[in-house]
N, C-alpha and C positions, 0 to 999 in steps of 0.2 A: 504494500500500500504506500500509497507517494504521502510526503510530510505532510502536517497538515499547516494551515495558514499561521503566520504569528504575529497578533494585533502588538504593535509599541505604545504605550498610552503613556505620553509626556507627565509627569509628575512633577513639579518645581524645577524644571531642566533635568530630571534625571528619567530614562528610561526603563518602563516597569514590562516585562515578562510575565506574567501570569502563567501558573502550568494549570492546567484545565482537562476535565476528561475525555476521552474519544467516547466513541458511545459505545464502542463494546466495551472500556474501563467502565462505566455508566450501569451497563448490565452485567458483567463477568460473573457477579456474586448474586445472582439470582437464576435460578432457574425457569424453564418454559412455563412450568406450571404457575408460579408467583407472577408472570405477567400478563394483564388485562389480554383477552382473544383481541380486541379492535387495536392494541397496544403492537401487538406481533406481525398483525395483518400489516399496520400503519412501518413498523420497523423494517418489512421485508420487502415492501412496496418504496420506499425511499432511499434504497442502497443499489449505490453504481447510478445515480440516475446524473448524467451532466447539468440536466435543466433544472435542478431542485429550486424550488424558490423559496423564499426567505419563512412564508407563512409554513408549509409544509414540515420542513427544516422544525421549525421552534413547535410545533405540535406535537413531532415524534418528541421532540428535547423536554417539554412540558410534560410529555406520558412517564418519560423514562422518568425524572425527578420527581413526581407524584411519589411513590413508587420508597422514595431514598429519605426524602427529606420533613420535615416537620409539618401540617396542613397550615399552620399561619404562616412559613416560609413558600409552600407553593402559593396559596392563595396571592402575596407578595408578586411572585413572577408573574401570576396569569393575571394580575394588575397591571403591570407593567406592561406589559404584552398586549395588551386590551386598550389602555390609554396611550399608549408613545408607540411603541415600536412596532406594531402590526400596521396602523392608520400611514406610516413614514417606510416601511418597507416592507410588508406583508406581500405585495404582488413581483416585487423585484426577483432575479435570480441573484442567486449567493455571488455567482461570478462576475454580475453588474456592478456591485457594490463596490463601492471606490474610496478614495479621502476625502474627497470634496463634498459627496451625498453624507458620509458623516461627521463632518465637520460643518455643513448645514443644519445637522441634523441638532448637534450639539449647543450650537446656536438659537436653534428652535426653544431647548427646552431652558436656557438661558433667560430670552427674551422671546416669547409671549409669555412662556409657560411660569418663569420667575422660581424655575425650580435650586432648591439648594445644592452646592457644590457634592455635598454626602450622596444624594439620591440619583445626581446626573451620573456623579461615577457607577453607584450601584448598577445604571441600566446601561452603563459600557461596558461593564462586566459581564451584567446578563447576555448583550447580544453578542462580546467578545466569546462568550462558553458557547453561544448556539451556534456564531462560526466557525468553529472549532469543531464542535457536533457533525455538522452539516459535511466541513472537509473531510471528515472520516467516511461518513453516511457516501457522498461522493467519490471517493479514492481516488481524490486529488488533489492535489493546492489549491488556495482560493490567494490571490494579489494580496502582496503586504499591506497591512494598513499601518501608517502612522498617526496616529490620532494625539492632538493635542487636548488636554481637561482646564478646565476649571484650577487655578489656586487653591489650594485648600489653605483656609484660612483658621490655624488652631484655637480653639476657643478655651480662655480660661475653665474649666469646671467649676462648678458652686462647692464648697467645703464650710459647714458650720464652723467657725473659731471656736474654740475652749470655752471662752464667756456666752458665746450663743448658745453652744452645746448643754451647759450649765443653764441656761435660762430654760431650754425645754423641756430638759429634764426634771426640773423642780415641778415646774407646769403639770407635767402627765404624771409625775407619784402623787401628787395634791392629785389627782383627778382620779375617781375610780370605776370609768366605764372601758370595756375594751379595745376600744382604737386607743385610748392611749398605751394601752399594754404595748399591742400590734407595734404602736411607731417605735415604743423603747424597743421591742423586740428586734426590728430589724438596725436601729441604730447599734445594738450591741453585737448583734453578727451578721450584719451586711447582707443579707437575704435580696434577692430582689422583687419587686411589690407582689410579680404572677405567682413566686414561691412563698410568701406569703400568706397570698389569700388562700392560696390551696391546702397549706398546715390544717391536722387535723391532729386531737390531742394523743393518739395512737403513735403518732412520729415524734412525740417528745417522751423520753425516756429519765425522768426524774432521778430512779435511783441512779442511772450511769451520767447524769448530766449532760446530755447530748441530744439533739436533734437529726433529725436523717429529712434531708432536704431531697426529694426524689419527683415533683411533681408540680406543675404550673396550672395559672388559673388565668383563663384570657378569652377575651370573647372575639368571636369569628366570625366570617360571612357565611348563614345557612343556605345551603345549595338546595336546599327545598320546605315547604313547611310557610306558614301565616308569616312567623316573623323572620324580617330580612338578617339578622345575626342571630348567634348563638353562643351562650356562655360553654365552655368547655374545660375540662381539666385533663390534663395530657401527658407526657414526659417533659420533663424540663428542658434549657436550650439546647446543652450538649451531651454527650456522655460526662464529662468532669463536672456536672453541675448535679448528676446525682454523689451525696458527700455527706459525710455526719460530722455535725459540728460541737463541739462542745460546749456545754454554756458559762457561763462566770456564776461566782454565788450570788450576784446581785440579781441575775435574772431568772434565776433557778427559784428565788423569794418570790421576785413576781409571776412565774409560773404556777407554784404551789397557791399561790393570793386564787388564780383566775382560772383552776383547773375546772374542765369538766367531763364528759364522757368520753371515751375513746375515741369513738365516730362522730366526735361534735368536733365544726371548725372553729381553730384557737380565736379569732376573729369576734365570730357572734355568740360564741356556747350554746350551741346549736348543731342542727341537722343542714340550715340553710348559711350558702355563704356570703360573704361581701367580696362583690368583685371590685377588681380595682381602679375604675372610676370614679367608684363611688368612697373607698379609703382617698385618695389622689384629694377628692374635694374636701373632705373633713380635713386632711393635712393643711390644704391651702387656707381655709379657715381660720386653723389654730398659729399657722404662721404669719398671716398678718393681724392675726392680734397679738402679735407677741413682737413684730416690727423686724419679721426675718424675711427681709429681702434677694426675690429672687432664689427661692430656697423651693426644689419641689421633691418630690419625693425619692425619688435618684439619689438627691443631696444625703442621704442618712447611709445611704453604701459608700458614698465618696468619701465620706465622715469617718466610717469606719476604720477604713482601709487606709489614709492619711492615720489617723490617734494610733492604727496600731505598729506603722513604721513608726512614730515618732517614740513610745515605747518599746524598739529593738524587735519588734515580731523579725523571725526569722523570712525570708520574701521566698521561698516554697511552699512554708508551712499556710503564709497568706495567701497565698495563691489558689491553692486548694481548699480554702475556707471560703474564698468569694466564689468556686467555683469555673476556673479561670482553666483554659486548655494548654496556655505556658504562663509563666515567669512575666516572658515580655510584654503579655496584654496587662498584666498587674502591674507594672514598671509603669511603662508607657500611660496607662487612662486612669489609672483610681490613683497614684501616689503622687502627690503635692506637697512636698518639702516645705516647711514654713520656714520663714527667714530667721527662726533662734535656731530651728535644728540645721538650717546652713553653716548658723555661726557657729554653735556647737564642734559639726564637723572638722570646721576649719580650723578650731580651736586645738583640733589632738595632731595637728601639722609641729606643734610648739616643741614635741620632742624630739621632733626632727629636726629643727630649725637650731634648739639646744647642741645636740651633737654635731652637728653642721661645726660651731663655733668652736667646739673642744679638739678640733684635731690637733696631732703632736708635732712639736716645732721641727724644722731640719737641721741635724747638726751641723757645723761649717765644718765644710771640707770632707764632708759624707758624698757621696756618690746618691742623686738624688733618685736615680733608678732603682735604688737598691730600699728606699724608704718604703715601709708598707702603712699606708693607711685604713684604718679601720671604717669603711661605710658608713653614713649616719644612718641607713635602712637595713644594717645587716646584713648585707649582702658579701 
């Protein structure tokens, strides 16, 4: 089979490769039986074809990730696929497709569409996988594209301060209904909101002190039925985001305060849950009466995840506590250095700087080659 196409997607002047799947990597780990009859039909019907065109192409790619991926993550695509990218090149052939048509394209969703830098990339992504798909599907190259993006413009994240942190906490122990439990809850181990709502008092384990975070709470588009979504509860985002966490004695107190039945969500103490919309507006509530600006409920994982570098947490051990599939996504998006624990750091340079000063004089008329100095790093 001939290579397949390789999109460059300009990044801040650097050029990004994406590795991506052919579509028998797509299906290799499933067998005939696992996939849909109109699935198999559509697969065997769009291989070796020269003229494939774009919409074809992304239907087989839509079946196959149905199939892999999370139903809020397909749902996702076949958004995308439906608003942008089928309407701008759904009747083209793959081998039409040029720089200029997506660098139009990209433009499009720029200006009319006013879409953010995050989402434009996401759907270069999407349709850089389905060219990719398609090339395989075809057995044969599709023309280089170089595609230039959008700036990606870093955005500070919200982090509660110490004194903020302290204000809301006073706030929700004074208070004894349970969303205030819920928000201490996830401020003390960084849950995120879907893993939240979905806690039931069965996944907290009082004598071992730990919770087992295994399941999300989120609501979807119903593909049939009166009403147009539907709440669901499902596997969490990734594999590493199923994790048992441990709890602190402070929250293991307010656990034992708000326990209830096994099968009740920790939430309502109940059989019925609160999804997260509706926690999301109670938080906004409590945080502008409390004058926490720009503070929404994300902010209590970031919070986390910051307080607990700044007391020494080991960055695997937090990694695996937020649920993180490396190191680097914990690095990179939750950890925010505050400017003591900058100073801090740069404070333990002093014994370097010390040693630095103490090295041993040279004697005169010593051979200066022959002087051994001692490192100020040990070395």
């Amino acid at each position: 089979m001939a290579n397949t196409n390789t999109m460059h997607t300009v990044k801040d002047g650097a050029a990004i490769h994406p590795e991506l799947a052919s579509p028998r990597s797509l299906l290799s780990d499933l067998t005939q039986e696992q996939l849909p009859q109109q699935t198999r039909i559509d697969f065997g019907n769009t291989l070796n074809q020269p003229d494939l065109t774009f919409a074809d192409c992304s239907k087989v790619w839509l079946q196959a990730k149905k199939i892999q991926v999370k139903e809020s993550s397909y749902q996702k695509y076949e958004n995308n696929l439906d608003l942008y990218l089928l309407p701008t090149f759904g009747l083209m052939q793959l081998k039409a497709i040029d720089n200029q048509k997506v660098q139009d394209f990209i433009s499009y969703l720029i200006d009319p569409c006013k879409l953010c830098v995050t989402t434009i990339r996401n759907l270069i992504n999407q349709f850089n996988s389905i060219l990719q798909f398609g090339s395989a599907l075809m057995a044969q190259s599709l023309p280089e594209l170089i595609i230039i993006c959008p700036r990606q413009q870093a955005k500070p994240l919200r982090v509660l301060s110490p004194s903020e942190q302290s204000k809301l906490e006073r706030t929700l122990e004074s208070q004894t209904n349970l969303t205030g439990f819920g928000i201490l809850f996830a401020l003390y181990t960084g849950v995120r909101i879907g893993e939240l709502c979905a806690l039931r008092w069965e996944d907290i384990d009082l004598e071992d002190e730990t919770v087992h975070v295994h399941k999300t709470l989120q609501r979807l588009r119903a593909d049939d039925g009166p009403s147009k979504t539907i709440v669901k509860v499902t596997q969490p985002k990734s594999v590493g985001s199923d994790r048992i966490i441990p709890l602190t004695k402070r929250l293991v107190k307010l656990c034992k305060k708000h326990q209830a039945g096994a099968d009740c969500y920790i939430l309502s103490g109940n059989k019925h849950y609160v999804e997260p919309r509706t926690l999301q507006a109670r938080f906004a509530k409590i945080t502008n009466q409390l004058g926490l600006k720009g503070a929404h409920f994300h902010t209590l994982r970031h919070t986390f995840a910051t307080r607990s570098i700044e007391v020494g947490f080991d960055i695997k051990c937090l990694s695996e506590i937020l649920g993180h599939s490396s190191v680097k996504i914990t690095l990179d998006r939750y950890v925010h250095p505050t400017l003591a624990l900058k100073r801090a750091n740069m404070a333990k340079l002093k014994s370097v700087e010390s040693n630095a000063t103490r090295r041993p004089k040279e004697k005169v008329g010593s051979d200066p080659n022959n002087v051994t100095l001692k490192s100020p790093l040990g070395v």
